[in-house]
C-alpha positions in Angstrom: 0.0 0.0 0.0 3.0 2.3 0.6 4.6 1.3 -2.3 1.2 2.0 -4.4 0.9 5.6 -2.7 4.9 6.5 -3.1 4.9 5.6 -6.6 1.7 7.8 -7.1 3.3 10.9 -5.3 6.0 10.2 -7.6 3.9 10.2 -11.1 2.4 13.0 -9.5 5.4 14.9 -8.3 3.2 15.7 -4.6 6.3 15.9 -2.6 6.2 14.0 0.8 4.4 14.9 4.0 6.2 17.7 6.3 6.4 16.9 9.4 4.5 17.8 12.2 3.8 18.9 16.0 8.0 19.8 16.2 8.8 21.6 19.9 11.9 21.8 22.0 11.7 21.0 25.3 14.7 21.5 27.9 16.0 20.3 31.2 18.8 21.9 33.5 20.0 22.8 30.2 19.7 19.6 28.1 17.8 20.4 25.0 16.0 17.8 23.2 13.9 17.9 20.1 10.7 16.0 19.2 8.3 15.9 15.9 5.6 13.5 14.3 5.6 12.3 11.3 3.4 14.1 8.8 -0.2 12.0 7.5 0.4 8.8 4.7 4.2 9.1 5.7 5.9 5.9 4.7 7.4 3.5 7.4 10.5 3.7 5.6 11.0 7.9 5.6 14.1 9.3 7.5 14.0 12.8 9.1 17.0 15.0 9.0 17.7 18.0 11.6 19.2 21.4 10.9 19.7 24.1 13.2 20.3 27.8 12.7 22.7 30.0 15.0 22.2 33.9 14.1 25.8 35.1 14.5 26.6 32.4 11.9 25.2 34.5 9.0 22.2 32.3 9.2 23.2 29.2 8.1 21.5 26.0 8.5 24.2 23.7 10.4 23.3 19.6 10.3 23.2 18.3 13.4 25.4 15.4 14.1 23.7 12.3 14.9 20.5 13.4 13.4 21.2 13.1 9.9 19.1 9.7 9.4 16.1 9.5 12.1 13.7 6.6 12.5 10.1 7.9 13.0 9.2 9.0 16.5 13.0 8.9 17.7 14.4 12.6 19.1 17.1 14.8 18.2 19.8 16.0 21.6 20.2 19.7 20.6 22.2 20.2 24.3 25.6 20.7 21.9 24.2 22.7 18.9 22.8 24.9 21.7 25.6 25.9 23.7 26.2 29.3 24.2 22.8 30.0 26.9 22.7 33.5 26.0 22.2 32.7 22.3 18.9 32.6 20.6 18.5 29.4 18.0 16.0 28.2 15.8 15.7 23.9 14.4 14.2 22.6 11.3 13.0 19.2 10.2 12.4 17.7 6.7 11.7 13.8 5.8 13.0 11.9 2.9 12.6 8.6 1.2 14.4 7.8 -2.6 14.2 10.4 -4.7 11.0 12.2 -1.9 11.9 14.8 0.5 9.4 17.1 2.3 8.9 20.4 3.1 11.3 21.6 6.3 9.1 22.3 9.6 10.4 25.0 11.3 10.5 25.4 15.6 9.6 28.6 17.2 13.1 30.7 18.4 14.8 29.0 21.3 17.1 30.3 24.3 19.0 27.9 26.7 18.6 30.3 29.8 14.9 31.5 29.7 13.9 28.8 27.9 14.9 25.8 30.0 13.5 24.1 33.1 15.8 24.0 36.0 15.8 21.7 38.4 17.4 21.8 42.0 20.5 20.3 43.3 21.3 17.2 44.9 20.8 17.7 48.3 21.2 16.0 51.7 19.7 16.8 54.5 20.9 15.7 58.6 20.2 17.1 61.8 22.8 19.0 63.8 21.2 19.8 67.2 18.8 22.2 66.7 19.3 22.7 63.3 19.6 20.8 60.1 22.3 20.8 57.5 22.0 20.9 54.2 24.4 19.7 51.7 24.4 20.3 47.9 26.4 18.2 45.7 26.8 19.7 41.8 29.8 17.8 40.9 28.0 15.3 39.2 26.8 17.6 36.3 29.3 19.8 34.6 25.5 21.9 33.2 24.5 22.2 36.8 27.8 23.5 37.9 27.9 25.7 34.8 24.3 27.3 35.9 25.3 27.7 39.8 26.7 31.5 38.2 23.2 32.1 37.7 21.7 31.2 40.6 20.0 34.4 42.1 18.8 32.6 45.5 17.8 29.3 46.2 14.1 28.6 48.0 14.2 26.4 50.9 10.7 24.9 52.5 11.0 23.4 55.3 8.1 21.1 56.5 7.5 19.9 60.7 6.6 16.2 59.9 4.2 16.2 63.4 1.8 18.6 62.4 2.5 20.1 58.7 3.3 23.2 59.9 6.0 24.8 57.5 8.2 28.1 56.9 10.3 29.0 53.7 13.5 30.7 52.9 15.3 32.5 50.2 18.7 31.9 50.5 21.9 32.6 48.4 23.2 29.3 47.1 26.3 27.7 49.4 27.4 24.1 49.1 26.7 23.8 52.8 23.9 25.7 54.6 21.9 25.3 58.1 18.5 25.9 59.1 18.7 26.9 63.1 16.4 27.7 65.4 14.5 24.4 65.2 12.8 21.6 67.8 15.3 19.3 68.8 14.3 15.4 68.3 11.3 16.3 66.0 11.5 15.4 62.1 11.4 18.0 59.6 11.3 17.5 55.7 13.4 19.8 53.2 12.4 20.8 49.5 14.8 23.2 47.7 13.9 24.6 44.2 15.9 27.4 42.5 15.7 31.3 40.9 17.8 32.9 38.5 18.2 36.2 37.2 16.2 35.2 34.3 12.9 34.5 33.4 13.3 30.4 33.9 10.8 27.9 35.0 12.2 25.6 37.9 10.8 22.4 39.8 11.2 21.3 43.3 12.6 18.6 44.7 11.3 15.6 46.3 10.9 16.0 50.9 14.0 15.1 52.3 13.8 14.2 55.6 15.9 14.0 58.5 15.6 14.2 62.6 17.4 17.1 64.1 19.1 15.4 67.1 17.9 14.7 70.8 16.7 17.3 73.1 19.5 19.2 74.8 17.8 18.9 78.4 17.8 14.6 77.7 21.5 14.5 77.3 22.3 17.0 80.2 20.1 14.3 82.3 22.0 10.8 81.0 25.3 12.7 81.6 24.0 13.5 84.6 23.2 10.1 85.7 26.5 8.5 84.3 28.4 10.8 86.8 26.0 10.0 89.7 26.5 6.2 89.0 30.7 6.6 88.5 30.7 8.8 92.2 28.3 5.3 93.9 30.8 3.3 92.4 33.9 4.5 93.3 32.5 4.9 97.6 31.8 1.4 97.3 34.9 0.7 96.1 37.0 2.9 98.7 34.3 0.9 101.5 35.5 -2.5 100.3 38.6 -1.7 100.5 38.4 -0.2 103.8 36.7 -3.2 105.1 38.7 -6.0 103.4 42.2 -3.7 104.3 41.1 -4.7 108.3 40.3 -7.5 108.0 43.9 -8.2 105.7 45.4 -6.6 108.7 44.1 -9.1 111.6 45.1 -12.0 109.5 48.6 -10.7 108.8 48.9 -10.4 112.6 47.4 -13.6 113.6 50.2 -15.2 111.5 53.0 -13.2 112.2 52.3 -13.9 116.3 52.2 -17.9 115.5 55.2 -17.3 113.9 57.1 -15.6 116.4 55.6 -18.5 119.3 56.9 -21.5 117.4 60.3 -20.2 116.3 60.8 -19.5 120.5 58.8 -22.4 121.9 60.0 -25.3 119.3 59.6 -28.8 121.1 63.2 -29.5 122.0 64.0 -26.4 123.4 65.7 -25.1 120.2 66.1 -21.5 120.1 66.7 -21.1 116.3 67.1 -17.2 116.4 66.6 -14.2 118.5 63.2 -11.7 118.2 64.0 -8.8 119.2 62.1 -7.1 122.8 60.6 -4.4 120.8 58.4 -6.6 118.3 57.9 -9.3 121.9 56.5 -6.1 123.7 54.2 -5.0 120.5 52.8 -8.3 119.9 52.0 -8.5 123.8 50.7 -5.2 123.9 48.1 -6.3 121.2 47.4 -9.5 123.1 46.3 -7.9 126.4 44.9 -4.9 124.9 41.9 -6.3 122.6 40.7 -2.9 122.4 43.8 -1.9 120.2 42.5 -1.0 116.3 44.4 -3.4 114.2 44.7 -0.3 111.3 47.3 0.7 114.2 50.0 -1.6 113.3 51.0 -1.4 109.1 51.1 -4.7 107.6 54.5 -3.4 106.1 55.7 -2.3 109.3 55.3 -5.7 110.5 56.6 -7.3 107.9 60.2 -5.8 107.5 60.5 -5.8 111.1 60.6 -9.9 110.5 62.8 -10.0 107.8 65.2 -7.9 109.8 65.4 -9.4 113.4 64.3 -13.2 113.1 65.9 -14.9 111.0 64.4 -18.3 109.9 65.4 -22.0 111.1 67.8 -23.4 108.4 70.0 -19.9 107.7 72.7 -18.4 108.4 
C-alpha cells in the first residue's frame, strides 16, 4: 500500500508529507527535540535536523547524529545549543528515494529563559537544633555551569508532626543550616531554585531527616553517668576499707604464730633471737583487745621480720 501511494506521489510529483507537531523541550539545560511524522508518511522515511545559530550568518548547520532519524526517535540539541545567551531556531524535513518534504520549522529557542531547571542534589541531617543541608553539583558539569546564575535558592522546610512549614530565600552555598528548630522532632526539606532570568524551575522531592535529641535529655543521661561513677567508686574505697582490716588481723594472727613457734620449738631449740621491741608490740596487742588493728602497718610488721628473726635453716 505504501509502495502504491509512493509511486503515485511520484507520477504526481506531490512531494512527501512535512512533518509535524515539532517543539523543544529543555531540562537543567539539556535540550532535546521532538516531531511527528506528517499524514500517509511511509514507514521507511528518514528525518534529518538542521539548526540555525544567528551570528553564523544564518546558516543552517546539520546536526550530528541526526542526519538519518527513524520515526518518532528525538534529536539531543544540548551541543548545537551551547552558548545560553544565544537565541537558535531547528528545522525538520523527511525523505525517502528520490521524496523529500517540506522543512518544519520550531519557534526561536534560548537555553537560559527557555529551559527548566531543576534543583540540586541535596542531603539533609540534623545538627542539634538545626539541620544541614548539603548540595552536591559535581556530578553535572551543566548544573555546575548554571550555579553563576543562581540568584537565591528557596528552601521549605516542613515539621513532619503537624505540617506546619516556613520557607526561605537563601543565596546558594554548598553547605547551609537551618537553626532555630525543635530538637528530636522530624522535619522534611524541598529546595527549588531562581535565576536572574525568566526560567521555570521544579522542586525537589521531601527530604527528611531528625534534628538530634533534646539538649535537656542529654544534660540528664550525663547526669546520671556521673551519679552512678561517684556510687561506684565509695563502694569501692568501703571494700577496700573493710577487706584492708580485715587483711590486717590475719597478717597479725600469722606473724604472732610465727614468732611463738620459732621461740617455743619442742626440744627447746632457740633457732634465732626476736627482738624485745616486736615481743613487747605483739603482747601489747594480746592484752589490749581494744587496740585497732589499722594501728599496726602490715608493712611495718613485715620488715621488722625479715630484719630481726631470722628463719630455722639460715645463716
Amino acid at each position: 500500500m505504501w509502495m502504491i501511494l509512493l509511486h503515485l506521489q511520484l507520477a504526481a510529483g506531490v512531494s512527501l508529507p512535512a512533518p509535524t507537531n515539532l517543539s523543544i523541550t529543555s531540562f537543567n539545560m539539556e535540550h532535546t527535540l521532538s516531531f511527528l511524522p506528517g499524514p500517509l508518511t511511509p514507514p521507511s522515511c528518514r528525518f534529518a535536523v538542521e539548526t540555525l545559530h544567528p551570528r553564523r550568518k544564518r546558516l543552517w548547520t546539520p546536526v550530528a547524529g541526526c542526519s538519518r532519524l527513524k520515526a518518532g526517535r528525538t534529536c539531543n540539541l544540548t551541543r548545537a545549543f551551547e552558548d545560553p545567551f544565544d537565541q537558535y531556531q531547528a528545522r525538520v524535513r523527511g525523505f525517502v528515494s528520490n521524496l523529500t518534504s517540506r522543512w518544519t520549522v520550531s519557534e526561536w529557542f534560548q537555553p537560559l529563559t527557555d529551559t527548566v531547571l531543576g534543583p540540586p542534589d541535596v542531603s539533609v541531617s540534623g545538627c542539634g537544633n538545626c539541620l544541614l543541608l548539603q548540595f552536591n553539583t559535581s556530578s553535572d558539569w551543566r548544573l555546575r555551569k548554571m550555579i553563576g546564575f543562581y540568584r537565591e535558592l528557596v528552601v521549605v522546610v516542613r515539621r513532619s508532626r503537624d505540617g506546619a512549614q516556613f520557607s526561605l530565600n537563601l543565596r546558594y552555598q554548598d553547605n547551609m543550616v537551618v537553626t532555630y528548630l525543635q530538637p528530636g522532632v522530624e522535619y522534611c526539606v524541598t529546595v527549588s531554585v531562581k535565576t536572574f532570568f525568566k526560567s521555570t524551575s521544579v522542586a525537589s522531592e521531601p527530604h527528611c531527616a531528625f534534628t538530634s535529641r533534646p539538649q535537656h535529655a542529654t544534660t540528664l543521661y550525663v547526669a546520671c553517668a556521673l551519679v552512678g561513677a561517684f556510687c561506684s567508686l565509695v563502694l569501692f574505697l568501703v571494700g577496700r576499707v573493710v577487706c584492708g582490716g580485715r587483711l590486717s588481723s590475719t597478717l597479725l594472727k600469722t606473724l604472732k604464730s610465727l614468732v611463738t613457734q620459732m621461740l617455743f620449738q619442742p626440744g627447746g631449740q632457740d633457732h634465732g633471737h626476736v627482738s624485745p621491741e616486736l615481743w613487747r608490740h605483739s603482747s601489747t596487742m594480746q592484752r589490749n583487745p581494744h587496740t585497732s588493728p589499722h594501728s599496726v602497718s602490715d608493712d611495718s610488721c613485715v620488715n621488722k621480720l625479715k630484719l630481726k628473726v631470722p628463719l630455722p635453716g639460715l645463716k
